[in-house]
N, C-alpha and C positions, 0 to 999 in steps of 0.2 A: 202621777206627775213626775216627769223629771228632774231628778236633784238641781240639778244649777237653775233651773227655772224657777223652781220651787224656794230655793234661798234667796234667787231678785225680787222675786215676790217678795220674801219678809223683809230685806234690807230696804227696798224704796218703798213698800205702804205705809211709814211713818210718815215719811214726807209727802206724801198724798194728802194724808191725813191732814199734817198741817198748813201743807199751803190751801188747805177748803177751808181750813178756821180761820186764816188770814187774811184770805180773799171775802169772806163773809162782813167782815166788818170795812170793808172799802166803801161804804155808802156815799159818799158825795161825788164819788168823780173817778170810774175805772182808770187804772192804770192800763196803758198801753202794751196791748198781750208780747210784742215785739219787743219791747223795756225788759218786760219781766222775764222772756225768757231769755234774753239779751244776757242780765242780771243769772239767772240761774248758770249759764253754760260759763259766765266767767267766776261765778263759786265752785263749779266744776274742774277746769282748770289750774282754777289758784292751788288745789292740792300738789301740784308740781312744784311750787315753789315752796311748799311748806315742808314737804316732805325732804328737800333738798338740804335746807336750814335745819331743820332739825336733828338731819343725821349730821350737818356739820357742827352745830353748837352741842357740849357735852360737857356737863356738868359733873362733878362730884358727888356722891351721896351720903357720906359719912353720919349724917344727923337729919334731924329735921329742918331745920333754917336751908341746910344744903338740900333739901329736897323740896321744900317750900320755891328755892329759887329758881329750883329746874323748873317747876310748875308755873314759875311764874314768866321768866325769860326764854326756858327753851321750849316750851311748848306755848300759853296761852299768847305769848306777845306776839309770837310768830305767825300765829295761826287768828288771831283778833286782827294783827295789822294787815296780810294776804288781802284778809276778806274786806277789813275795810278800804285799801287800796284797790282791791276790784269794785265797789261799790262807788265809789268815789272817780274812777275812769271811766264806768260806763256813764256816770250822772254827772261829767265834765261841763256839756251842753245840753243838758234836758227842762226845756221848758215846763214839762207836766210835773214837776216836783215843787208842787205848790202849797202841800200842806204837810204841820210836822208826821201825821198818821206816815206819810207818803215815804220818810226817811224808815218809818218799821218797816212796813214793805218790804223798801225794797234792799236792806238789809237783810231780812230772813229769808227772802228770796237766795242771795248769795251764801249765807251762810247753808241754806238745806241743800245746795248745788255742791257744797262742799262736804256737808255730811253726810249724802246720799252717796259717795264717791267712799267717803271712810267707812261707812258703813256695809257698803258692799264690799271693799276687800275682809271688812273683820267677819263677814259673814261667810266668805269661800274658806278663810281660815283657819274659822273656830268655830262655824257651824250654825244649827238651827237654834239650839239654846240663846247662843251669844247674842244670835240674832233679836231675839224675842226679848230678852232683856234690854239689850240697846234701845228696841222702839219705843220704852219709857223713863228711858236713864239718857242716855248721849244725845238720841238726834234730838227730841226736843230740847235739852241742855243747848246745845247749838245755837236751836231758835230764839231759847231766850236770851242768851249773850247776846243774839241783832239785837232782840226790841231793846236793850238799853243802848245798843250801837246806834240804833235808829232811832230813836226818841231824840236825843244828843246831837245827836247829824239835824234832824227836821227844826230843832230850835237853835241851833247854828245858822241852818240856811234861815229861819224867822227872822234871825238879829237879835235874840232875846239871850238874856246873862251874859252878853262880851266872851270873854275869852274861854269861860268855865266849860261852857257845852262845848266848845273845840276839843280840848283836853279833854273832856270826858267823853267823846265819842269812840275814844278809845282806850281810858285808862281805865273807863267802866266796867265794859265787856273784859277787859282783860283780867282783871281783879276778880270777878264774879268768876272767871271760866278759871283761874288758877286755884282759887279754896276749893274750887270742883275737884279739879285735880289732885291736888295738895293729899283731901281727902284719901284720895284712892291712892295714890303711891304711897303715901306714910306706913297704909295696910296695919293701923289700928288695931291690937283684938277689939275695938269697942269702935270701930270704925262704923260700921253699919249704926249705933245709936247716933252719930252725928249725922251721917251723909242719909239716911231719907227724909231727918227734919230737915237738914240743909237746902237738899231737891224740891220739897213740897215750898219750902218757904218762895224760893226764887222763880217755881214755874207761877207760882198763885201772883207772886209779886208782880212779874210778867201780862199777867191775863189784867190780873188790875188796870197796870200802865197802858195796855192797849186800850182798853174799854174808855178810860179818861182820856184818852189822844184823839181817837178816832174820831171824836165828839167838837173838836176846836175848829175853830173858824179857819177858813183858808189865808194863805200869806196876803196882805195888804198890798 
């Protein structure tokens, strides 16, 4: 097989992977294929903008707090609001977004549009290893910053808690994706005893949230 062919391969079969498991639980009411890839090619894009921002935001590193806040402001807030600002454009006018499952959706749609894009440059540049590790560390880390993007989003558009789920459509994902981060640039010797309880915690907490959304009644 040919190298570069061979590394698209490993970079986008995660995200294959997960939009079948996300698509699997869509039982009352297909989203419209033209939404979703609608949704995908503007989480593809929005990398443009994040990559822009965050070469121009730069933080200090001197300690942990100074590293904590890069994780927090120059990378997850940038890169949580992108996605949710593309998600929130193409679902401007969208009639079919009628139930909260519908907010996960079509957030990890946008967010694996984005990760599929990061992931193939970290895989031309650092190879099959990095690759292989990626498809169960970052891209689904991605996906699950949506589902709390998109749980948040779907009980917003519901009407349901007032102002909390606006705010947290985005302080959610950003918060969960920054201790991601946080983790890994600190570079802990004891880094690894935090970050794969960390991981297992937030992908299981994720499958939960989907599994109890999926299941609610469509909006009134």
């Amino acid at each position: 097989m040919f190298p570069l062919l061979e590394d698209f391969i490993i970079a986008v079969t995660p995200t294959i992977v997960l939009l079948i498991f996300i698509g699997r639980h869509d039982v009352n009411e297909k989203e419209p294929k033209s939404l979703l890839f609608k949704l995908f090619m503007l989480g593809v894009f929005s990398v443009i903008p994040a990559v822009i921002l965050e070469v121009i935001v730069e933080f200090p590193t001197y300690d942990y707090m100074d590293i904590f806040l890069y994780a927090f402001f120059g990378v997850a807030l940038i890169e949580e609001g992108v996605k949710l600002f593309a998600a929130k454009f193409a679902l401007k006018r969208e009639s079919s977004f009628d139930e909260v499952f519908d907010g996960v959706i079509y957030c990890v749609y946008v967010s694996l549009g984005f990760a599929t894009v990061e992931n193939i440059l970290y895989v031309l540049q650092y190879g099959t290893s990095t690759g292989l590790l990626r498809a169960v560390t970052a891209v689904p880390a991605h996906a699950v910053f949506a589902v709390s993007m998109g749980y948040f989003m779907g009980l917003s558009k519901a009407g349901k808690g007032g102002v909390v789920p606006k705010v947290l459509t985005l302080l959610a994902p950003t918060v969960i994706h920054a201790i991601y981060d946080f983790i890994l640039f600190a570079n802990f010797e004891w880094s690894l005893i935090i970050f794969v309880p960390y991981v297992m915690w937030i992908y299981s907490s994720a499958v939960r949230l989907i599994k109890e959304t999926y299941d609610l009644e469509p909006f009134e």
